[in-house]
N, C-alpha and C positions, 0 to 999 in steps of 0.2 A: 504494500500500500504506500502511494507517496504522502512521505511527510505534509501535515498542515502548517499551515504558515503562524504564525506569532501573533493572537488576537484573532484570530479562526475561531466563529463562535462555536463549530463542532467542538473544535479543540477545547475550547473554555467548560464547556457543556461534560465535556468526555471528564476533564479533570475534578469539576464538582462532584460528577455524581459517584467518586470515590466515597464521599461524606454519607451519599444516600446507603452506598454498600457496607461502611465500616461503622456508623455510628449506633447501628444494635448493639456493636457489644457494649457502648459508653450510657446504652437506654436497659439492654435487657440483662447483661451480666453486671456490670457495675451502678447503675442506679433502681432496679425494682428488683427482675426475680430472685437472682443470685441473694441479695441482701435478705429476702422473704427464706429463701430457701436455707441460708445461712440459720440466722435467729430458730427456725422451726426447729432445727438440727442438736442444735442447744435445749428449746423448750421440752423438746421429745425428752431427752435425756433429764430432764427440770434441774441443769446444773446454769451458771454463769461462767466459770473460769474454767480453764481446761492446761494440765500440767504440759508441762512439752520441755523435754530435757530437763525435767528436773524442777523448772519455774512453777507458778501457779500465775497464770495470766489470764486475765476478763479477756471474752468475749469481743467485745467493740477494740480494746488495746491489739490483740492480736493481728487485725484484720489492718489494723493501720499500721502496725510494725511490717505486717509484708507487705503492704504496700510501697511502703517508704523506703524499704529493699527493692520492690521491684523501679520506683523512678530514680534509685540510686545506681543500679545498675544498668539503668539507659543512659543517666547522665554520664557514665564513663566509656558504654559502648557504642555510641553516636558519635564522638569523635573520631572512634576508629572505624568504624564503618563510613564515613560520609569521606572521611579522607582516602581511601580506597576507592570511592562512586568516584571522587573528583578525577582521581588518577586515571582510571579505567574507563571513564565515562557511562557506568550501569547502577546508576540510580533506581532505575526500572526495576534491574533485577532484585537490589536489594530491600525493594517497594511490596515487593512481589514475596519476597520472603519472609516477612516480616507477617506479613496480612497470612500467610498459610501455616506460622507458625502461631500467631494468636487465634485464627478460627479453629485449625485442631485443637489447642487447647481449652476451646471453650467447648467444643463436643467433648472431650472428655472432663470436665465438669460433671459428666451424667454420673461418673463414680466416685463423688466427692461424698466424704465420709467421716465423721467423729473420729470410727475406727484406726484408720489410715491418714492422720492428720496431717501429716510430715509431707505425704503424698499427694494428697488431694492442695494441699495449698501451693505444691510447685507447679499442678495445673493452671489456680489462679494465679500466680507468678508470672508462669510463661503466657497466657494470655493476653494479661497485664502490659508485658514487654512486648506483646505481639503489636498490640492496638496503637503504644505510644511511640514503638519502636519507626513502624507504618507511618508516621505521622511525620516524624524528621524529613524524608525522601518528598512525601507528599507535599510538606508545605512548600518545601524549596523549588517545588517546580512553578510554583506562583509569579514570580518572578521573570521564568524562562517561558511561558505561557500566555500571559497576558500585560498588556501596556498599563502603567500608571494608571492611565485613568481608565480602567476597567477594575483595575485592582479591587476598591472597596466594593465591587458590586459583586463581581463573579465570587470575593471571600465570602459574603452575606448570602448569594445564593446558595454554595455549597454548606454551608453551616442548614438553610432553608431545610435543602433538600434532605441532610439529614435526619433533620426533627422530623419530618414527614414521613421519611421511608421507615426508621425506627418504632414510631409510632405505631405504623401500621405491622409490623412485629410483633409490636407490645400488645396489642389489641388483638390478635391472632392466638398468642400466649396466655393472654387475658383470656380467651374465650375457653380457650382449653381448659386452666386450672379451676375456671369457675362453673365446668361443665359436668364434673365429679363431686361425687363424696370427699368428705374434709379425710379419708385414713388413705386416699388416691390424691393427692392435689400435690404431695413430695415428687410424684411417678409425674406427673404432667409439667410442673417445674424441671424436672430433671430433661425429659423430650424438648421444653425451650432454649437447654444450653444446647442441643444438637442441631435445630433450625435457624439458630444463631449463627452456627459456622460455616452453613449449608448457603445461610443468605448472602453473608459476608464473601467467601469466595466465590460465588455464583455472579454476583452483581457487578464484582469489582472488574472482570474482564470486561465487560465495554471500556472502564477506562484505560486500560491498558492496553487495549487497541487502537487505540490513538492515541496516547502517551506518546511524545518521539522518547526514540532509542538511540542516544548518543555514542553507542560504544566503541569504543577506539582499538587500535593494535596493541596496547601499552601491554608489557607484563609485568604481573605482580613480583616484587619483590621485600624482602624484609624494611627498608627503608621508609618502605611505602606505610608501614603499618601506622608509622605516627606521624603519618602528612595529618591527620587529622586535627592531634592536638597542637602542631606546627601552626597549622591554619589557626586553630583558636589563639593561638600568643600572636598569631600577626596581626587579627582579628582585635585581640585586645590592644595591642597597640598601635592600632588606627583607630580606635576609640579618642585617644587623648586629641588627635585632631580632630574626630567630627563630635563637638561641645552635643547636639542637639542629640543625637543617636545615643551618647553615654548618658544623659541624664532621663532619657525616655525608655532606659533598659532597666535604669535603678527604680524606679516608677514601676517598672512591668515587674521587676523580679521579686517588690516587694507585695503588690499586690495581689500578682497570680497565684501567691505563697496561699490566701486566702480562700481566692475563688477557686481556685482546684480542688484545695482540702474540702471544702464546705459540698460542692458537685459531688466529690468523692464518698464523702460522709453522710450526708445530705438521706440517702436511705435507711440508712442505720440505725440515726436518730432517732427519724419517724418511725422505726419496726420496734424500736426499743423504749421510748419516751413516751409518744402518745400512748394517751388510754383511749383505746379503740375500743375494749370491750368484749372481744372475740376474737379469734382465729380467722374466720371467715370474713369479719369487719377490717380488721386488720390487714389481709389480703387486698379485698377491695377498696381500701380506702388509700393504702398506698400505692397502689394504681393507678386510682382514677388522680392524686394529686403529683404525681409523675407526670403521667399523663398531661395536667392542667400545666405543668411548669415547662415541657416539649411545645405544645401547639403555644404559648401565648410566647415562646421563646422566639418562632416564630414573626410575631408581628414582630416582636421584640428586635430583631437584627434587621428588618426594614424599617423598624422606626429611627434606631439609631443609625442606616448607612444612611438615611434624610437627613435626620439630624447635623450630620457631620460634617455632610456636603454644605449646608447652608451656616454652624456654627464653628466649624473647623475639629477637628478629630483629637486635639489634646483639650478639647473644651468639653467635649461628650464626653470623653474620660473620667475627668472631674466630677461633672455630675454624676454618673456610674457609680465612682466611691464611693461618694457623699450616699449616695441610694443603701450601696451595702451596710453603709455604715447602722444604719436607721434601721434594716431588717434585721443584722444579725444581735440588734439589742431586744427589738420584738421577739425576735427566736426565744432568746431565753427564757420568754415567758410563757414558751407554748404548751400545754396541755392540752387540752383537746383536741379533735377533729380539725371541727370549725378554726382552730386557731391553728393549725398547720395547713391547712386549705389558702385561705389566708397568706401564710408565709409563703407558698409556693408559690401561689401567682404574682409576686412581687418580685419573689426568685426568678421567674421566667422570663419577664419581663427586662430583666437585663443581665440575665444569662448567655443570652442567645447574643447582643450588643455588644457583648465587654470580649468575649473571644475572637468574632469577626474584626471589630474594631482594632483591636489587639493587634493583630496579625496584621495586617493590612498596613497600619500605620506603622510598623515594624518596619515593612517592605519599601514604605516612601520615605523613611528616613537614610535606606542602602544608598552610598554614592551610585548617580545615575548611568554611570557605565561599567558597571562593577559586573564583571564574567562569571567569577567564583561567587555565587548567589547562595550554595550550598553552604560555604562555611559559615557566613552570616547566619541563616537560618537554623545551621547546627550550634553556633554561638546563644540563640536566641532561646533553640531550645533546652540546651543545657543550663543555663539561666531560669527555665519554668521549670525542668526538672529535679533541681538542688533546692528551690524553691518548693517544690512540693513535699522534697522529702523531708522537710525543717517543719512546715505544716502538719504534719501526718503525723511525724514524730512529736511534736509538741501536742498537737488533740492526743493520740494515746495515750505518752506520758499523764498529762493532765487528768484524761477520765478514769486512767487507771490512780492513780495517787487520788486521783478524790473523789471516786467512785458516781460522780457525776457529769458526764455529758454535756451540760449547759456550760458548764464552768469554764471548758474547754471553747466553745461557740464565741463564749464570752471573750474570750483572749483572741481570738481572731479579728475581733475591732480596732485593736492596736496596728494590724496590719495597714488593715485600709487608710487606718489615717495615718500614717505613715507614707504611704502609698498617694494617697491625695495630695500630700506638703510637698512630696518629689516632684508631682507630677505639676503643680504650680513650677516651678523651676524650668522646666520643658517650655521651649519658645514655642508657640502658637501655631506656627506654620512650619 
């Protein structure tokens, strides 16, 4: 097939609807069933902690310690991996790997088990590292793909189509576990992590059929292995020249510290704090306000790429924070239903904003004839990924030490305003 050209809406189109193929796992394994199916796993057993090597560690801690291992072991393997694409020119490939390593992992989820703890959690590991690993290659083609000014749209689309295509997952999922007896609804949660993986590699091939494939004659050699974190030190040392780029990273790496953990945690919460009242209520209830924090996510990334366009992109930012800041003090006083329904759609509403936005202004701040787009992107990401794991690790620690979850919500306000003071700093255009 001949390559499309550079703003080729095929090509724009072919690269979004990555988001539509990949974003179940960040709807169905990390934000609703997996977390549903998790907590049950525990209630079954009616324990909270579970020893592992010897320790005695809560429930809600454990799940943030692996995770905060699995963004920690992105943030060290994305250097080497991205500086090897650079060399070889097969970003593709390792786009490609990455996505078939996280959807098998997420089919096997189905024998995730108390039992086999050790084992079941390196399936969510590698899942984990599948989905975020995918993500490095993917964003950096953003760059190579579409012009400036396309940038914030095609980012907000693909973000779009994700919420969309997951949803309609989750509702599928939905329909399944709520179409059983409550001693069958572990069995139909368990078949979600296998249509998960199913959809995930199934859909992703249109993108990658029109993805260009850059790859060159180079061969691999030992040298090459640390072009990557080469590139990061040259990376950071074109930082001190471009003033606006470094002061809009310390903004992003303080903030996404936040929004990540909170998206991340965000199920858990609700499976383990609200009083739902039932098992069954429980189910449904964290569904449907998933569910409600997806679709309003939604308008959510069209309101703010309007926004943007007409008040400038480090001025929606701002506002963004100032937003978080105000939920996650309401968070901690959620109890009920009603009162996480509530949270959610405020959640949504600029969930779906602060990621596209994110990225996108990330992209317009790169010098404008910059070739290596990849290492930028792997700088930026490794930046959200060090960032996540200082988050993840600090919620754990905190709900493990004080055996409440809010308390933990609560100390993530300090991010954002943090996060806000920087982002004043950041010149406007």
């Amino acid at each position: 097939m001949q390559q499309l050209q550079k703003g080729d809406s095929k090509l724009l189109n072919a690269w979004a609807f990555y988001d539509w193929a990949n974003s179940v796992y960040a709807l169905v394994i990390s934000s609703t069933i997996f977390p549903l199916y998790y907590g049950a796993l525990f209630r079954q057993k009616n324990i909270e902690e579970i020893a592992l090597f010897g320790i005695s560690i809560r429930s809600e801690a454990l799940i943030s310690y692996v995770t905060a291992l699995g963004f920690l072991i992105i943030a060290f393997i994305s250097p080497l991996l991205s500086g090897i694409a650079d060399y070889l020119g097969n970003k593709k490939f390792f786009l490609k790997l990455f996505c078939y390593v996280g959807a098998i992992s997420c089919m096997s989820l189905y024998f995730f088990s108390l039992d086999t703890v050790v084992l079941s959690l390196v399936s969510y590991l590698l899942a984990l590292i599948g989905f975020w690993g995918s993500l490095v290659f993917y964003n950096s083609y953003l760059p190579d793909i579409a012009h400036k000014e396309q940038q914030d749209k095609i980012s907000a689309k693909g973000f779009s189509l994700g919420y969309v295509g997951s949803v309609i997952l989750l509702l599928i999922c939905l329909a399944m576990v709520m179409s059983v007896e409550d001693g069958q609804k572990l069995q139909m949660m368990q078949y979600s992590f296998l249509l998960v993986g199913f959809w995930w590699i199934g859909f992703s091939q249109y993108t990658y059929y029109y993805l260009p494939d850059n790859k060159n004659s180079n061969k691999l050699h030992r040298n090459v292995l640390f072009n990557g974190f080469k590139e990061l030190r040259k990376v950071w040392h074109q930082l001190k020249e471009l003033k606006p780029l470094r002061r809009y990273l310390a903004a992003f790496f303080v903030y996404s510290m936040a929004v990540q953990t909170i998206m991340i945690v965000a199920a858990y919460f609700g499976e383990k704090e609200v009083q739902w009242g039932s098992d069954s209520k429980r189910t449904m209830g964290l569904i449907v306000s998933i569910l409600l924090i997806q679709l309003i996510a939604v308008l959510g990334a069209w309101l703010t790429s309007k926004a943007s366009a007409k008040f400038g992109n480090i001025k929606v930012l701002i506002f963004i924070n100032f937003c978080w800041i105000l939920i996650c003090t309401y968070a901690y006083f959620v109890i009920t239903p009603n009162d996480f329904y509530i949270a959610a759609a405020f959640v949504g509403l600029v969930m779906g904003g602060v990621q596209s936005l994110s990225r996108s202004t990330y992209s317009k701040f790169i010098p404008e004839n910059t070739v290596d787009t990849t290492s930028f992107f792997s700088f930026y990401d490794v930046a959200e990924k060090i960032g996540i794991v200082i988050g993840m690790f600090t919620y754990g620690y905190i709900a493990d030490v004080t055996g409440k979850i809010q308390n933990a919500i609560l100390f993530l306000i300090l991010f954002f305003v943090v996060g806000l003071l920087l982002l004043l700093r950041v010149p406007k255009k």
